[in-house]
C-alpha positions, -999 to 999 in steps of 0.1 A, spaced: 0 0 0 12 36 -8 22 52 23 24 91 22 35 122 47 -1 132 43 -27 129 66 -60 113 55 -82 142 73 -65 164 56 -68 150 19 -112 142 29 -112 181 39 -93 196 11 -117 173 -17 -150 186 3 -138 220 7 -129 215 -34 -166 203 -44 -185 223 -20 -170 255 -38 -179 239 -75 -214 235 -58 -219 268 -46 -210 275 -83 -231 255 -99 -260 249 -81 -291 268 -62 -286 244 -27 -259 267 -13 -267 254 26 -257 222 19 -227 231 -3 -216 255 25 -222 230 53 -201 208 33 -173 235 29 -171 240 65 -168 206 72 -137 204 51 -123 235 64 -127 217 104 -110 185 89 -81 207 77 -74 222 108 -81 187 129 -49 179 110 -28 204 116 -35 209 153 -12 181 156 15 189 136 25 223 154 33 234 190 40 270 205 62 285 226 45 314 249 70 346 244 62 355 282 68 321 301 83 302 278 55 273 280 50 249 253 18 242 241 -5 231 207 -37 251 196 -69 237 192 -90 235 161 -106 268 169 -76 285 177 -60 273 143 -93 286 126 -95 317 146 -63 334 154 -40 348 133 -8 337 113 21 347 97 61 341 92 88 371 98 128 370 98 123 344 135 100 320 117 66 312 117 42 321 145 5 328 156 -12 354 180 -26 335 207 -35 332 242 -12 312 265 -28 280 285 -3 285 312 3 323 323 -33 332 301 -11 365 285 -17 367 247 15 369 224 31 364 191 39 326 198 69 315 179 58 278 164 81 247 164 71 217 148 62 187 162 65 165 133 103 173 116 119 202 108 103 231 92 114 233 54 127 268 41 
């Protein structure tokens, strides 16, 4: 069997999210092609929650986001590397926490 890198939630999500947005083209049911959209977009991030931790710029803690957090706060890579505004589980103070990955190095 062909084993890949990829995760399997993430490969369902990205094809829903892929005909959900050729439905909302194409056809007059929008709720269901936008219910199926979203659920595609949750898979996503159900993926990648595992994949990433953060380091709190304030007390140093280590700690992963959940789905909502991925979905919800904001992202973005400067001259440090990549990182994400969000609230620390540990001291509660919200930063620009830097990300380190989990799974592997981060590719350049």
């Amino acid at each position: 069997m062909l084993k890949s890198k990829v995760d399997p939630r993430a490969i369902v999500g990205g094809l829903l999210a892929a005909v959900a947005m050729v439905g909302l083209l194409l056809n007059d049911l929008w709720y269901v092609w936008l219910l199926l959209l979203a659920i595609g977009v949750i898979l996503i991030a159900v993926s990648i929650t595992d994949r990433y931790d953060y380091e709190c710029q304030k007390c140093h803690g280590k700690y992963k986001l959940g789905v909502k957090g991925i979905i919800a706060s904001k992202h973005g890579r400067d001259a440090n590397g990549s990182w994400a505004i969000s609230r620390c589980p540990h001291c509660r103070a919200v930063t620009k926490a830097k990300e380190s990955r989990s799974h592997g190095k981060e590719k350049v």
